[in-house]
N, C-alpha and C positions, 0 to 999 in steps of 0.2 A: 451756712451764712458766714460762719468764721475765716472757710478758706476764701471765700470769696474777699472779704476784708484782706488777708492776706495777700491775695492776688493784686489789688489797688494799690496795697503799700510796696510790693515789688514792682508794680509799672511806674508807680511814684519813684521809686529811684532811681529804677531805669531810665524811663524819661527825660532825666533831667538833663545830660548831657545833650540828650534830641532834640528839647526844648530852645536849644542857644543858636540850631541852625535857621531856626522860623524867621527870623531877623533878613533872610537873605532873598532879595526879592525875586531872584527862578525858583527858590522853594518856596515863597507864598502863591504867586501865579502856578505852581504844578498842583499845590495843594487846595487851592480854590476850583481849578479844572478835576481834579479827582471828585471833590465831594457835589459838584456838577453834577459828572458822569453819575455818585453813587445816589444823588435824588433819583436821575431818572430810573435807574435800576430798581429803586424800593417802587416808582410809578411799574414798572411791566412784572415784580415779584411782590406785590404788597402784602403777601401771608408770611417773606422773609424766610423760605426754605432752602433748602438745596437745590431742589429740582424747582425750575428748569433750570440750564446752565444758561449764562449769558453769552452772546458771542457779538462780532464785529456789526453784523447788521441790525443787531436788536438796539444800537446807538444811531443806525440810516447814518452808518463811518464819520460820526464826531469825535471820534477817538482822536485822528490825527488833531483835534487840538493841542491835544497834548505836547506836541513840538511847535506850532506854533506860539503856547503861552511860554515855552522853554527858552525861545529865543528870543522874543520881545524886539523882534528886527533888527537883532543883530546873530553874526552867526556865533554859533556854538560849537565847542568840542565834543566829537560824541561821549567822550569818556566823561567829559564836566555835566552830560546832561543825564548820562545814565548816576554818575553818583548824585546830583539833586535830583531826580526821580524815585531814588531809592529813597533818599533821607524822607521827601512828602511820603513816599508808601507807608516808610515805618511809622511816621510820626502819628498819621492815620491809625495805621492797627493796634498801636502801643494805646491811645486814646481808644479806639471801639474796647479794646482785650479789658481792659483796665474798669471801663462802667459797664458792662454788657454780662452776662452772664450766659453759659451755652446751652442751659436750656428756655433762655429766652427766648422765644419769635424776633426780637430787635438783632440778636446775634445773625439775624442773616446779612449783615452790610458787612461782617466780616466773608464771608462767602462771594458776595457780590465786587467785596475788594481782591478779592485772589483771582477771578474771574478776571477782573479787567485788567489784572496784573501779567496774568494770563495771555491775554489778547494781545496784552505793550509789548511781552515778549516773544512773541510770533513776528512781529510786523519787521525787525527790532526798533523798539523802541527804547529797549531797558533792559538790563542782563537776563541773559536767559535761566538762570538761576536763581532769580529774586523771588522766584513763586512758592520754591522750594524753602527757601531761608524763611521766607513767612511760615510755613508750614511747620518745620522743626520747631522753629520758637513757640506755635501755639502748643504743638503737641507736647514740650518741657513743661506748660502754663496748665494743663490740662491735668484734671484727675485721669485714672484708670478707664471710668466711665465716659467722661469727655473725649479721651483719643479716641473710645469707638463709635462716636459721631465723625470726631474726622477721620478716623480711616471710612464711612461712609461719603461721605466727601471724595475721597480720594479713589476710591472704587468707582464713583458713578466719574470721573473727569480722568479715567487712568491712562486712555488713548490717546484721551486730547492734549494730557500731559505731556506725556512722552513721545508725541509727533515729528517735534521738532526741537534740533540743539539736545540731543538726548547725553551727548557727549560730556554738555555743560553743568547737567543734571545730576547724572546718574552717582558720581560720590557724594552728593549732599543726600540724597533718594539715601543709599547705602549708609551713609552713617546717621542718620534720622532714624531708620527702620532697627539699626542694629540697638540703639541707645531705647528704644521704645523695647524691645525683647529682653533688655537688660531687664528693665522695671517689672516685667510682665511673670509670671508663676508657670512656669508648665506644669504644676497638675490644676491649679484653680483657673485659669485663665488661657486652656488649650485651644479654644474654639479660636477665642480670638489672635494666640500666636499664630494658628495655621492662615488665617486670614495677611494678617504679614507677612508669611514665607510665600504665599500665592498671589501679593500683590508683587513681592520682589523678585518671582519667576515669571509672571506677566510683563513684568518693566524691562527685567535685564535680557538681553538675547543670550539665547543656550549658550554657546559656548563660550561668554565673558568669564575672565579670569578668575571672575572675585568668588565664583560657585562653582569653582571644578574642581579645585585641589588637586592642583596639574605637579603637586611634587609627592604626592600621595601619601602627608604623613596623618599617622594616625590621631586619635584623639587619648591621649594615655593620661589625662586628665581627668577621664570617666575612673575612677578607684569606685571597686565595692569592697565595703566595711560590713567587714560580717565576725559574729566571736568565733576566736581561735581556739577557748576553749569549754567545757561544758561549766555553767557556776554551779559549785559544788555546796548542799545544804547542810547546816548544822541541827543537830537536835537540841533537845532543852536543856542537857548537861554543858554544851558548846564544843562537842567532840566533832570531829571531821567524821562526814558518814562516807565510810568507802564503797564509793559506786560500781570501783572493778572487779570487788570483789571472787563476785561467781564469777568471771571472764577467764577466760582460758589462756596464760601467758604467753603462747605460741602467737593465739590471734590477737595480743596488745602488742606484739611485736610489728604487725602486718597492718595495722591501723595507719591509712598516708594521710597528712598533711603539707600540702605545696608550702607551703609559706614558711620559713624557718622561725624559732619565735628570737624575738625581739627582746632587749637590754633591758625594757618595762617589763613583760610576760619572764625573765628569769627573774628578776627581782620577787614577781609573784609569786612564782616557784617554791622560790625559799625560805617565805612567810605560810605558808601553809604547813600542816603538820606531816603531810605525807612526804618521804625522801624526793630529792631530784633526782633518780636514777629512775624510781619508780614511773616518777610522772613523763619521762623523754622516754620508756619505753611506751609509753599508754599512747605517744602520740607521732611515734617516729619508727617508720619500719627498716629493714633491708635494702640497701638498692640489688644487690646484686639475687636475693630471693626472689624481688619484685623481676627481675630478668628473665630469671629461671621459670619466672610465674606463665611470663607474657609467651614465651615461646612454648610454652606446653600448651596441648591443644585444651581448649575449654570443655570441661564435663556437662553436660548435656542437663545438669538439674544442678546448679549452683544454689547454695544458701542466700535467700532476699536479704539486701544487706539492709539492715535496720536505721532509722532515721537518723539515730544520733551519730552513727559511723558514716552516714552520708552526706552529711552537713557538711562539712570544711571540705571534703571532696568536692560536694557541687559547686558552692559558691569559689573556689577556686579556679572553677574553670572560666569565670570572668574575667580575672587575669591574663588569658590567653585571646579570651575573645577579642578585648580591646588593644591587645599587641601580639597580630598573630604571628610578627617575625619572631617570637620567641622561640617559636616551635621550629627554627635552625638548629636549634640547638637539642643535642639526643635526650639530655636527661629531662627537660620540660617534655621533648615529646610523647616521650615512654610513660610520664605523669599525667598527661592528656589523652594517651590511651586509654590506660587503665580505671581515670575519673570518666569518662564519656561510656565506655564500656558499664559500669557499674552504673552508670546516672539512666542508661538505657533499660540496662536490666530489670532495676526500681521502679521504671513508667510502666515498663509491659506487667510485671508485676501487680502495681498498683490498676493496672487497668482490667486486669484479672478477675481481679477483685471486684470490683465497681460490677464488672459485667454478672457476675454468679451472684454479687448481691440481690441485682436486678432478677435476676431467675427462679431465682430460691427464693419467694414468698411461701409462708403460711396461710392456708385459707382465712386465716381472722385477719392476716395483713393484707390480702388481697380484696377484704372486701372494704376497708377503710380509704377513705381520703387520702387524696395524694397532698405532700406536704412539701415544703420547700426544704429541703436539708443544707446544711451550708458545707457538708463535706463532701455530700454528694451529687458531681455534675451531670450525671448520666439520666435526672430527672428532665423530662419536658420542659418545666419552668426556667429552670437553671441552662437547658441546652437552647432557647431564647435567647439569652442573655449573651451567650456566646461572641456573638457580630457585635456587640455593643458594647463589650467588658471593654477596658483599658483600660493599665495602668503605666505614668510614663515612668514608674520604679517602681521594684517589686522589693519589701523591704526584708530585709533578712536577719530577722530575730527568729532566734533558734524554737523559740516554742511556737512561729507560726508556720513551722517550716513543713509540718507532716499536714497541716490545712491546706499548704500552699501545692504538694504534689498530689490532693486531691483531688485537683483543679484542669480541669483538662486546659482550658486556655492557657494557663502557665506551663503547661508540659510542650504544648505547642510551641509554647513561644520561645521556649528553650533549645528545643530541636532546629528550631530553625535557623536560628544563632549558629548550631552546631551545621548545617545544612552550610551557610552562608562562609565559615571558615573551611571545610572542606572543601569545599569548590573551588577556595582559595589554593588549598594545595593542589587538588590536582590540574591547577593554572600552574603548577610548578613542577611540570611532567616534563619528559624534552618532547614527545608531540607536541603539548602546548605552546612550551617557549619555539618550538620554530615556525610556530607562525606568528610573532612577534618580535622575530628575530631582523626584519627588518623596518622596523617601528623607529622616530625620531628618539621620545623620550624616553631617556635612560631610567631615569628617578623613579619609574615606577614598576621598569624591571629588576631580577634579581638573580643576582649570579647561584643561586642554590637548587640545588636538581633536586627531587625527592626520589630516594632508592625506590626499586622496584620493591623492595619489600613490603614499604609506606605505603605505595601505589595502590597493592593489594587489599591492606587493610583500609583505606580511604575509601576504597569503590565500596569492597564489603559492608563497611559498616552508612554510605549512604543510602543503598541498600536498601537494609534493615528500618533508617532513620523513614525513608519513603514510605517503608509499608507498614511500618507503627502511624506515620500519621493520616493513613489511607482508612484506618479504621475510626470507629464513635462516630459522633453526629457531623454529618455532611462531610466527612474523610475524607470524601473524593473529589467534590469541589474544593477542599481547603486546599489537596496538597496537589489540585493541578493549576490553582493560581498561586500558590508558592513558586511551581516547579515552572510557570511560566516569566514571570518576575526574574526569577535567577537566570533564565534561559535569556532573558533581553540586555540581564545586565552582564552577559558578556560580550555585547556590542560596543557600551556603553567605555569597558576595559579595552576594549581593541581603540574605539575613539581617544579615549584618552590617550594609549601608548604612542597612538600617530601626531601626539601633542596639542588637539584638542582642533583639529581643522573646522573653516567655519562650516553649519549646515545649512544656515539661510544663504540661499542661492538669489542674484542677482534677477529684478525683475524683468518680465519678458516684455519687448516693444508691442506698442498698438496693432502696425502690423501682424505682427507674427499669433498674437492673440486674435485676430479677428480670421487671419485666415484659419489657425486653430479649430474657432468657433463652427466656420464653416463646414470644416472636416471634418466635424463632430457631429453638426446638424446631421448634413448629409449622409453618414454611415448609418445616423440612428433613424431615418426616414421608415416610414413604412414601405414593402416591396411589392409595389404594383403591377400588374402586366402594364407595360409600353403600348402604347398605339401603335409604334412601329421599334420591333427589336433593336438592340443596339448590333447597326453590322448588316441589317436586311436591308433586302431594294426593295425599291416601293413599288409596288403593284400595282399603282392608278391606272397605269395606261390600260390594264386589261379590261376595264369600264369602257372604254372608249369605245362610240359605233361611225357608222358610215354614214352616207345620205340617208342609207336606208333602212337604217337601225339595225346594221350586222356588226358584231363585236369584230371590229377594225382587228385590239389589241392581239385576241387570241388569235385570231387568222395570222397574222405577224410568225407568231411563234411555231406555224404548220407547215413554216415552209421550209422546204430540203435541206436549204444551204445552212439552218439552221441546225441538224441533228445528222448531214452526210458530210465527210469527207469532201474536199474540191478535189479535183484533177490535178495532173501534175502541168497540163497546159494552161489550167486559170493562170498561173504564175507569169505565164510569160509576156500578158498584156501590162502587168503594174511593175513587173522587172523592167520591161524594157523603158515605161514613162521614169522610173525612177533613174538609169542610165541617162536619160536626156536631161533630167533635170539637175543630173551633175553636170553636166556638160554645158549649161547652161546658169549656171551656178559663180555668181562672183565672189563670195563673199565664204571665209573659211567657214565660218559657223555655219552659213546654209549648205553648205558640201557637206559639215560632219552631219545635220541634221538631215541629208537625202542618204547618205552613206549608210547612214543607222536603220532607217526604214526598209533600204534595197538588201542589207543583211539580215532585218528579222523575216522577209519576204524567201531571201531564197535559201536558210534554214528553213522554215517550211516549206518546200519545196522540195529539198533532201530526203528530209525527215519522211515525208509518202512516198518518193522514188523509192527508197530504201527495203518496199515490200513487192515493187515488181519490176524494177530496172536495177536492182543492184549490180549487174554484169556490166551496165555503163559508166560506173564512179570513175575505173580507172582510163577512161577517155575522156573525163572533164578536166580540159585546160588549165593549169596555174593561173590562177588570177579571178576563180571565181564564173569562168562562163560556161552557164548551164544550157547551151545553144545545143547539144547533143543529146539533151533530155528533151527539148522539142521534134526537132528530127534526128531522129536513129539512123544509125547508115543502114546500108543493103545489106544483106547476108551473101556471100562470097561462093556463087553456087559450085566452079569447079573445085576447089576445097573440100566440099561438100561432098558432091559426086564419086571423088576418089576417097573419102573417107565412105562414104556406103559401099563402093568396092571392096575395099578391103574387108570390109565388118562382112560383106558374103560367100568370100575365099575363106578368111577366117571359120566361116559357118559351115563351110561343106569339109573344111579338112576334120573341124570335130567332129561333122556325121559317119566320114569314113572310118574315120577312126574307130568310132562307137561303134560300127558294125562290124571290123575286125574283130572288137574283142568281144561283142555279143556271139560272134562265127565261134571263133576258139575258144571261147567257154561252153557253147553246148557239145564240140567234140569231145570236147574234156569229162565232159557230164555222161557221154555215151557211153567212152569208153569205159569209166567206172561200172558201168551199169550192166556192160557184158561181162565185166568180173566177177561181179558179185553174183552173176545170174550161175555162171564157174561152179564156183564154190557151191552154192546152193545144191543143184545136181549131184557133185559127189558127194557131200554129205549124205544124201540122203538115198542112196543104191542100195539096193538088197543082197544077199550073200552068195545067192544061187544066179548071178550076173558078175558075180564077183571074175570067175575063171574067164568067161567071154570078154571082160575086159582085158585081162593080162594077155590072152592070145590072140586081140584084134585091135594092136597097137595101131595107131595114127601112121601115118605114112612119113613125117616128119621126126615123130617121135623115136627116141633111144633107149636104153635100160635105166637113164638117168631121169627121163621121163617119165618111169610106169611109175602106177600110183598105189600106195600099199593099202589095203584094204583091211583091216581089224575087225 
C-alpha cells in the first residue's frame, strides 16, 4: 500500500508539467477521442486483461478519428500532430499509472491504451516509438513483480511490436530491457532474466550489432576473488600454530601461486610471527624447476595433490579463462599447464574414489536405506538433480572447496571452460588461421601462432578432458552435446571473422512461391500407373472393326509394306512427282520444302541399292539422278566373250602344264625305285655266287665296276 502511495506522489510530480499542456485545444480533442476509443475497448475486454489484443477492426476503423479531431479543419503539421498526440497519450497513462494499481482488473485500460497506441503507430499516425516509451516508463514505475506482468504483455504483442518501424524501436527495446537486467539478481531472478535475453533475441535480428561483439573483446570485468592464502589458527596461549611444519621444504618450494601477492598480503606477512622468507617459500616455487618439471615425461602414479595445495591453483585458472590472450604469453602458459594438468589429475582422482566408494559396501551397508549424502554425487538421488543443478557463481571459500570437487556437476562445468579455451587455441594453429586468412575482420584475428609443441599438448590433453567427461551418469550424452555446441560454434567464429554478414535472406516473390509449391506438390504425389505412359502411342485404333466386325486396326498392321523392305523401283514413281513439283514450284520456300522431301526419298533409295547394285553408284550422274538405278544398261557381250576366252586358254596351259610335271615326277619316282631295288640284291648274295659274279661281269662293265664282296 505504501508503494503504491509512493507511486501517486511520483505521478503527482511528474504530472504537473503535463498538466499545463491540457489548456491546448488539439490536445483536448486528442484526449477526449482516446478516452472514446478506451470506453469502447473496456465494452469488447470488460474483465480488463491482456488477452485479447485490440486491433484496427475491433474499433469498425474509428481510429482515424484521431486525425480528424487533430485537425479540427484546418491542416496540420505532421510533427505538430504527432507531438500533441504524444502529450494526450502521456497525460492519459500518467493519470491510469498514478490511480490504478497492476494487480488491479481496472489496470487493463492501461493495456488497452498501448494497444491503440499501437495501432496509431502502424497507420502512422504517431511516432513509432511512443509505444515503446510508454512501456520503459511503466516498467521504471513497476516493482520486480509488476515488470513480469509487463514482460507478459510484451510476450503475448512481441510480433505485432516489432512488425513495423523496427528501426525506430529497437534502441528504446535495448535500453528498456538493459535497465530492467540492471535491477534484476542473476541468481534470484534467473527465470525471469532469461525471459529478457529471449524476448531481445526474438526482437533484434541475428546479426544486429548490439549482440555480436564484432571487435571481440572480452569480459575482464568477470574477477574471481578467491583467498591467497590459508588463515592460519591460533591456540589458547595465542601462539601462531605452524601448519608446515611436517611438509617437506623441497615440496614448499614447488607449491604455485599465479597471482603475485600484493602490498596488503606483505604487510600481512610481516604482522604474523612466522619470518617473511619462510612464508614466500611456502608459496612461491622455481620457474626454471617448474621448466624442468614440464618437460620431463610425467610418471605414471603421481601423488593426488591435496585440497589445500589445489586451491589457489584452481581458482587461478579463472584468470586465464576470462582473458585467454594471456596465454601469448610463455610464463602464464606454462602456469595454465601445470594448474589444468594437476586440476585434472584431482577430478579422475576424486572420481576414483566416489566410484570404489560405491563398490565397496559392507553387507550391513548394503542392506540399509539409501540416503542423500551431500559429498556424494554418484547416488541416484543426487545424480537427478544433475540437469537441474545451477549455479550462476560458484563461490570459492576455501573450506567449501573439497565439497565443491565432490560435485560432479562442478567438475563438469570446469572442464568445459577448459574445453571451450583450448578450442580457442587450437583456432590459433596455422591450419586454422588459413582458413580465416581471407576473412574481413581483423579485430578478431590474431597475429600468434601456437608452436607445435603447444599444439601437441592442447590436442592431448582435450583428449583426456573428453574422456573424463564421457564417464559417471549420462557421460555420453553430456559430452556429445558439449562436443556438439563447440562444433557449431565454430561456424559461429567463421560468421563473425567475415564481419558479421546478414543471414536473413530477402523474401521470395508470390510467383516463385507458388510455382515452388507446385514443384513440391508434384514430386511428392503418389506414383500411379498412367492410363497411358509418358512417351507411348495410343493403341485405340487396334479396337477398330469393319462393316463386319473384323478388327480393321490389327489387319492394318499385317500388311508387307509394313515389316518388308520397298524395292529400289517404288522410289522412282515419288522421285519423279517430287522433280516436277520443283519445277513447278514458284516460291523458294516451297522448292526448299520439295528439295527436302526429294532428298530424304532418294537416300532411301541408296541406302537399299547399296546391298545389290552397289556396282552401279559409280555411274550415277553429279547431280543426284538415280535414272540408272531404274534401268541398268546391257552387259557388253563381246567383252565378255573374249574374256571367257581367255579364262580357257588360260585353263588348258595350266592343264598341260600339270601333266608335264605329273609325267616327270613319276619318271622320277621309277627311277629311284630301280636303284633301290640295286642295292637290295647285292646286299643280300651269298658267298658261294660270290666267284660267278666276279667272272660274269656285265658286258659294259670294267674293273672299276666289279663289286667287292665281304
Amino acid at each position: 500500500m505504501k508503494a503504491h502511495q509512493d507511486l501517486v506522489q511520483w505521478s503527482s510530480v511528474t504530472l504537473g508539467p503535463a498538466m499545463a499542456h491540457l489548456s491546448i485545444p488539439s490536445v483536448d480533442r486528442l484526449i477526449a477521442s482516446l478516452k472514446e476509443l478506451l470506453a469502447r475497448a473496456k465494452g469488447i475486454k470488460p474483465n480488463g486483461g491482456i488477452e485479447p489484443a485490440l486491433t484496427a477492426t475491433s474499433f469498425h476503423g474509428d481510429v482515424e478519428i484521431i486525425t480528424k479531431q487533430a485537425e479540427g479543419g484546418v491542416t496540420v503539421n505532421p510533427q505538430d500532430h504527432y507531438a500533441a498526440l504524444e502529450t494526450a497519450c502521456r497525460n492519459i497513462f500518467y493519470e491510469l499509472l498514478a490511480s490504478t494499481s497492476i494487480q488491479d482488473p481496472s489496470f487493463g485500460q492501461i493495456w488497452d491504451l498501448l494497444d491503440i497506441v499501437s495501432i496509431l503507430s502502424d497507420r502512422p499516425l504517431c511516432e513509432p516509438g511512443l509505444v515503446f516509451w510508454l512501456v520503459e516508463e511503466l516498467l521504471d514505475s513497476q516493482t520486480i513483480d509488476g515488470c513480469r506482468i509487463v514482460f507478459d504483455y510484451l510476450d503475448s504483442r512481441r510480433e505485432r511490436l516489432t512488425a513495423k518501424n523496427f528501426k525506430q524501436k529497437q534502441l528504446i527495446i535495448l535500453r528498456a530491457c538493459n535497465e530492467l537486467l540492471r535491477r534484476l539478481s542473476r541468481a534470484e531472478d534467473t527465470v525471469f532474466c532469461g525471459r529478457v535475453f529471449i524476448f531481445m533475441f526474438q526482437s533484434f535480428p541475428l546479426g544486429d550489432r548490439s549482440s555480436v561483439n564484432l571487435r571481440g573483446e572480452y569480459h575482464v570485468e568477470n574477477v574471481t576473488a578467491f583467498e591467497k592464502e590459508p588463515v592460519k589458527d591460533e591456540d589458547e596461549s595465542g601462539s601462531v600454530m605452524d601448519v608446515d611444519s611436517e611438509t617437506d621444504p623441497v615440496e614448499k618450494e614447488k607449491t604455485p601461486v599465479v597471482d603475485p601477492p600484493t602490498a596488503t598480503d606483505a604487510n600481512k606477512e610481516t604482522q604474523t610471527s612466522q619470518p617473511a622468507e619462510t612464508t614466500a617459500k611456502s608459496v612461491k616455487f622455481d620457474a626454471a624447476d617448474e621448466t624442468s618439471k614440464e618437460t620431463q615425461p610425467r610418471p605414471e602414479s603421481e601423488p593426488e595433490p591435496d585440497p589445500e595445495t589445489l586451491y589457489p591453483i584452481f581458482w587461478s585458472l579463472q584468470d586465464v579463462f576470462s582473458q585467454p590472450i594471456r596465454l601469448f604469453e610463455s610464463q602464464f602458459f606454462s602456469s595454465f599447464k601445470s594448474g589444468l594438468d594437476v586440476t585434472l589429475r584431482k577430478f579422475k582422482a576424486v572420481q576414483q574414489q566416489q566410484q570404489s566408494r560405491c563398490t565397496s559396501k559392507t553387507p550391513f551397508e548394503a542392506h540399509r536405506p539409501l540416503k542423500r549424502k551431500r559429498a556424494d554425487t554418484d547416488q541416484p538421488d543426487q545424480q537427478q538433480d544433475l540437469a537441474s543443478s545451477f549455479n550462476p557463481r560458484y563461490l570459492t571459500s576455501r573450506d567449501l572447496f573439497s565439497l565443491e570437487l565432490s560435485d560432479l556437476a562442478f567438475r563438469r562445468h570446469i572442464l568445459v571452460q577448459a574445453l571451450i579455451l583450448i578450442d580457442f587455441l587450437l583456432s590459433l594453429t596455422p591450419k586454422a588461421k588459413k582458413k580465416l586468412e581471407n576473412t574481413s575482420n581483423k579485430s578478431v584475428l590474431y597475429a600468434y601462432t601456437l608452436p607445435d609443441e603447444e599444439i601437441a599438448w592442447a590436442t592431448t590433453m582435450r583428449t583426456e578432458i573428453a574422456t573424463y567427461l564421457q564417464q559417471g551418469q549420462e557421460g555420453k550424452f553430456y559430452y556429445r552435446m558439449v562436443d556438439t555446441v563447440l562444433s557449431r560454434d565454430k561456424n559461429w567464429v567463421h560468421w563473425k571473422a567475415e564481419g558479421c554478414p546478414l543471414i536473413r535472406q530477402p523474401p521470395i516473390s508470390a510467383p516463385s512461391f507458388l510455382e515452388s509449391q507446385r514443384g513440391a506438390l508434384k514430386a511428392s504425389a503418389s506414383r500411379r500407373i498412367r492410363p497411358s505412359p509418358v512417351g507411348s502411342l495410343d493403341l485405340a485404333f487396334l479396337s477398330n472393326t469393319g462393316d463386319e466386325g473384323q478388327a480393321m486396326g490389327l489387319e492394318k498392321l499385317k500388311k508387307k509394306e509394313r515389316y518388308e523392305l520397298p524395292r529400289v523401283e517404288d522410289f522412282k514413281g515419288p522421285i519423279m512427282e517430287d522433280e516436277f513439283d520443283w519445277d513447278m514450284a514458284g516460291e523458294e520456300k516451297e522448292k526448299e520444302e520439295v528439295g527436302v522431301r526429294k532428298a530424304s526419298k532418294m537416300w532411301r533409295a541408296l541406302r537399299i541399292a547399296s546391298k545389290s547394285k552397289l556396282n552401279l553408284f559409280d555411274k550415277i550422274e553429279e547431280g543426284g539422278n538415280l535414272a540408272v538405278l531404274w534401268n541398268p544398261p546391257p552387259p557388253e557381250k563381246p567383252v565378255e566373250a573374249e574374256v571367257k576366252d581367255d579364262d580357257k586358254s588360260d585353263e588348258n596351259e595350266v592343264a598341260k602344264k600339270r601333266k608335264v610335271d605329273d609325267e616327270s615326277s613319276a619318271e622320277q619316282e621309277n627311277q629311284e625305285a630301280e636303284k633301290e631295288n640295286q642295292t637290295v640284291q647285292v646286299n643280300g648274295v651269298k658267298e658261294e655266287d660270290a666267284p660267278m659274279m666276279e667272272s660274269e661281269p656285265g658286258p659294259e662293265s670294267g674293273p672299276a665296276d666289279a663289286v667287292e664282296v665281304t
